[in-house]
C-alpha positions as CSV (number, residue, x, y, z in Angstrom):
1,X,10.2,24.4,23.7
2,X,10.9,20.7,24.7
3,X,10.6,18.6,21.4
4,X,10.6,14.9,22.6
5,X,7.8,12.9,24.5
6,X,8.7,9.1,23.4
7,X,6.3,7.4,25.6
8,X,3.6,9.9,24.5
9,X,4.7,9.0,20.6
10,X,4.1,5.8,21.0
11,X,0.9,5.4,22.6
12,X,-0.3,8.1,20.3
13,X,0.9,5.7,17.2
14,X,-0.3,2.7,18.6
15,X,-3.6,3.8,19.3
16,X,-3.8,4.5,15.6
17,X,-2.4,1.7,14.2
18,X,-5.3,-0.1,16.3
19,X,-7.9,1.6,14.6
20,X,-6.5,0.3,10.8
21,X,-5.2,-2.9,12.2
22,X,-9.1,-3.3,13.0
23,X,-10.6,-2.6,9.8
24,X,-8.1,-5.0,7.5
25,X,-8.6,-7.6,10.4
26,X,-12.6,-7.1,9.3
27,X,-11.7,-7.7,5.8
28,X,-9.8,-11.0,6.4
29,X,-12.2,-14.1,5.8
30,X,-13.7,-15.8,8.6
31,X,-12.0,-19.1,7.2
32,X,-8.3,-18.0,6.1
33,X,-5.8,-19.6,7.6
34,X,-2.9,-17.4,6.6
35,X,-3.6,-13.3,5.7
36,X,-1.4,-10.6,5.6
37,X,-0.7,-6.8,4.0
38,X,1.5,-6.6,0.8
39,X,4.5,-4.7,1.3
40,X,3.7,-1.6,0.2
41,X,0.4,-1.9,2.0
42,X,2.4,-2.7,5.4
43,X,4.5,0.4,4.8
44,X,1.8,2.8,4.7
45,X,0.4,1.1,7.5
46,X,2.3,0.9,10.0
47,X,4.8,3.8,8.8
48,X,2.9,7.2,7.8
49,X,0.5,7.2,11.2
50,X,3.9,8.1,13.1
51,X,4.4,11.4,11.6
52,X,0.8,13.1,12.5
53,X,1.6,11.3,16.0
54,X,5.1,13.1,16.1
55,X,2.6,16.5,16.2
56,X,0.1,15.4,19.0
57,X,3.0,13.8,20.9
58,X,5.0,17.2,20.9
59,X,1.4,19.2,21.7
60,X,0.9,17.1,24.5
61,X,4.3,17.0,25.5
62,X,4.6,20.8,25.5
63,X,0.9,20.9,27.8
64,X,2.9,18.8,30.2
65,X,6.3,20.4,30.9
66,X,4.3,24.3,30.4
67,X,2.2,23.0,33.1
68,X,5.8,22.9,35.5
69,X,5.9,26.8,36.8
70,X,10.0,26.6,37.2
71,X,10.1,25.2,33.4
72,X,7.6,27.3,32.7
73,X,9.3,30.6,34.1
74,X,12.6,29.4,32.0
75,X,10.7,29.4,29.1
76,X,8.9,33.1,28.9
77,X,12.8,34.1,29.8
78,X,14.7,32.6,26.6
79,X,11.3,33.2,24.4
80,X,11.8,36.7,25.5
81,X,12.3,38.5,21.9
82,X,11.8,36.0,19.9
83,X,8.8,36.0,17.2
84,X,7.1,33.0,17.4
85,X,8.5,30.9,20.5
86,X,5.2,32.2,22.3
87,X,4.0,28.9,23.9
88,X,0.8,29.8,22.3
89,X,1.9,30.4,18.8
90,X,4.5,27.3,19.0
91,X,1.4,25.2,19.9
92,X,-0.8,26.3,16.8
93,X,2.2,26.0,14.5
94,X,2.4,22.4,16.1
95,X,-1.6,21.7,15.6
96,X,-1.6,22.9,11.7
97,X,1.5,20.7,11.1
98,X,-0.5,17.8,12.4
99,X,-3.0,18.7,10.5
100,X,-1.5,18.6,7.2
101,X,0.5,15.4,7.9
102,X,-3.2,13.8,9.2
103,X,-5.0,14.7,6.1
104,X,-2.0,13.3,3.9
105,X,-0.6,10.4,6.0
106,X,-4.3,9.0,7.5
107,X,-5.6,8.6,3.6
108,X,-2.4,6.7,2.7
109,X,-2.7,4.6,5.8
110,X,-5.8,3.5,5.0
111,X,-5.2,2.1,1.5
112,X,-2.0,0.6,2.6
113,X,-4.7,-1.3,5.0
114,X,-6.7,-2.0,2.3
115,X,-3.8,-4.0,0.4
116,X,-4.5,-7.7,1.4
117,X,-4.2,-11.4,0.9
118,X,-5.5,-14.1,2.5
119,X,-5.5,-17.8,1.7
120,X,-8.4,-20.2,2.7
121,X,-9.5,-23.5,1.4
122,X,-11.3,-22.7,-1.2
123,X,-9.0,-20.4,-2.7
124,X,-6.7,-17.4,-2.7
125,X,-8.7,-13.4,-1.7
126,X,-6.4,-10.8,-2.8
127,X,-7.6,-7.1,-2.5
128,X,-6.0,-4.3,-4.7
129,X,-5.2,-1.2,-2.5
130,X,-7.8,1.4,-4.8
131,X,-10.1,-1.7,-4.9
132,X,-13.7,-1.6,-2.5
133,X,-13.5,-5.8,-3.1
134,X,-11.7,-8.9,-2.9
135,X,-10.6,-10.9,-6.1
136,X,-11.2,-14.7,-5.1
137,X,-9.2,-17.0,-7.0
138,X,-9.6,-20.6,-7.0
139,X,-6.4,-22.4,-5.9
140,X,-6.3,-23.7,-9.8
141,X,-5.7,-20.5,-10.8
142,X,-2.2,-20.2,-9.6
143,X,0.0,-20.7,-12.6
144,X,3.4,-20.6,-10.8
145,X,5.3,-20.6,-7.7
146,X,8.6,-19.5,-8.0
147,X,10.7,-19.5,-4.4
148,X,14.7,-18.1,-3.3
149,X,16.0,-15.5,-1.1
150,X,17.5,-12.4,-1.6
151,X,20.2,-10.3,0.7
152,X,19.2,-7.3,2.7
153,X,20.9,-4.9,4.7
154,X,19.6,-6.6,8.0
155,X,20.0,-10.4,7.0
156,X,17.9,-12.7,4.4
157,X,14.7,-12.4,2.9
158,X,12.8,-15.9,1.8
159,X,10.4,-15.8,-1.1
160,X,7.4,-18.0,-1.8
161,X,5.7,-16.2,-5.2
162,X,2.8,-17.2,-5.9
163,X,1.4,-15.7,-9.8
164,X,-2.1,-16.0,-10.6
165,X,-3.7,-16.8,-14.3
166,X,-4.4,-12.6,-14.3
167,X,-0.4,-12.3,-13.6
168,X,-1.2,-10.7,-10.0
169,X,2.3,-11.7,-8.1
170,X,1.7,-12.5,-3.9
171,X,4.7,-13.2,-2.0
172,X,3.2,-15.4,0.4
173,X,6.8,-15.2,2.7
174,X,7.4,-11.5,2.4
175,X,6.4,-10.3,5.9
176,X,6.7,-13.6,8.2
177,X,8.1,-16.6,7.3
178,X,7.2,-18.4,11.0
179,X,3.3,-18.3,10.1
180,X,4.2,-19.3,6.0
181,X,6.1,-22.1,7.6
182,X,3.4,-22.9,10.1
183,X,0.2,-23.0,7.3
184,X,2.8,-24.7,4.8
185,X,0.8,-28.1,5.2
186,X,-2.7,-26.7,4.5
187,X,-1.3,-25.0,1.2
188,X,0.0,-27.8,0.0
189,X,-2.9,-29.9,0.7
190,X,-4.7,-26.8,-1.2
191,X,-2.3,-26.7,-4.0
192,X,-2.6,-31.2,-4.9
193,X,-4.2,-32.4,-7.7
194,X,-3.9,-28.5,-9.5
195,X,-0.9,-28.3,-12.1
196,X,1.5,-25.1,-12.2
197,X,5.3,-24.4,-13.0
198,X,7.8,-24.8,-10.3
199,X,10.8,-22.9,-9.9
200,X,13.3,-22.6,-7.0
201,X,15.7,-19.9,-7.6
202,X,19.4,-20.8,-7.2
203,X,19.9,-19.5,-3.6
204,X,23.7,-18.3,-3.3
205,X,26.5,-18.7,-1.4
206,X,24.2,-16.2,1.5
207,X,21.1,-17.9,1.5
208,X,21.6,-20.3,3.7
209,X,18.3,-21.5,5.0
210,X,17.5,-24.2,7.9
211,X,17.2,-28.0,6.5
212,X,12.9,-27.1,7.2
213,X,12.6,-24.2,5.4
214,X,15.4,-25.1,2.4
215,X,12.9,-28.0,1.7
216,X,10.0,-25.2,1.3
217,X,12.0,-23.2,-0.9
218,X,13.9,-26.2,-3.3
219,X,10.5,-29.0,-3.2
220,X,7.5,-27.9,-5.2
221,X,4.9,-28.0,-3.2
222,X,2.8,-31.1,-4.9
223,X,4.8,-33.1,-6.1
């Protein structure tokens, strides 16, 4: 049986990424000027809803090219003797393997959803991924900021961490940098007049950030 429908995949897993892209946008205050998913949060997002969509996108895929009576015909013959390549039984071995990866991956994608941040002037929301609620924290309650980059595979990751007084670590740079850079000004104008530690960590040879965002990452913030 044919075992690859890419444009069908993708629709498939965009259409359900739009569904939980939805509901975190719904928990996002009406006031925040910078919100994102945690990492972990962003990985069960956007990651787990492709495997139940591998299943429809192969289903589908089979419907299409079965519906084809010379691909059809080519089919029966090579199935011809062989238990379970029935289009049929193929199909339902398809549908109860979507199944299972739906009622494991779905769950997960919906926590990983759940995991947010968001900063707005009044303070810092920052929702737990097992948690039905936000935790608001008062922009005094961040004890440190400790900024620096680290290596990966596929370039440089910059880091902005932000701990709260309960020890709860956000990395307000962990998934885009361009919007960090671009609300920048309002957190420091959030972050003036409130006292915390400041530490840049010593960058390396391979960090070698622009002269806009080295200032981000070596200044504190208030100064």
């Amino acid at each position: 049986m044919p075992y690859f429908v890419l444009s069908e995949l993708a629709a498939r897993g965009s259409g359900s990424l739009q569904v939980f892209e939805t509901y975190r946008g719904s928990l996002f205050p009406p006031d925040a000027f910078l919100a994102n998913g945690t990492r972990i949060g962003n990985i069960l997002m956007f990651v787990v809803p492709f495997f139940p969509s591998v299943a429809i996108g192969l289903i589908t895929g089979n419907f299409v090219v079965w519906s084809i009576s010379p691909a059809r015909r080519a089919f029966r013959r090579e199935a011809e003797g062989v238990k379970g390549e029935r289009f049929r039984s193929a199909q339902l071995g398809l549908v109860k393997a979507g199944t299972v990866l739906a009622a494991i991956g779905l769950p997960l994608c919906l926590l990983g959803a759940n995991n947010t941040w968001a900063l707005t002037p009044n303070g810092i929301d920052y929702r737990p991924m097992l948690s039905t609620a936000a935790r608001h924290y008062a922009w005094s309650s961040v004890e440190r900021i400790e900024t620096g980059c680290s290596p990966t595979k596929n370039g440089i990751d910059y880091h902005f961490v932000v701990t709260l007084n309960d020890k709860t670590h956000i990395d307000l740079m962990e998934e885009s940098r361009d919007e960090f850079l671009a609300a920048y000004p309002r957190i420091q104008s959030a972050l003036s007049g409130h006292g915390h530690k400041f530490d840049d960590w010593v960058l390396g040879l391979s960090c070698r950030p622009r002269p806009a965002l080295q200032r981000v990452l070596s200044q504190r913030p208030n100064p």
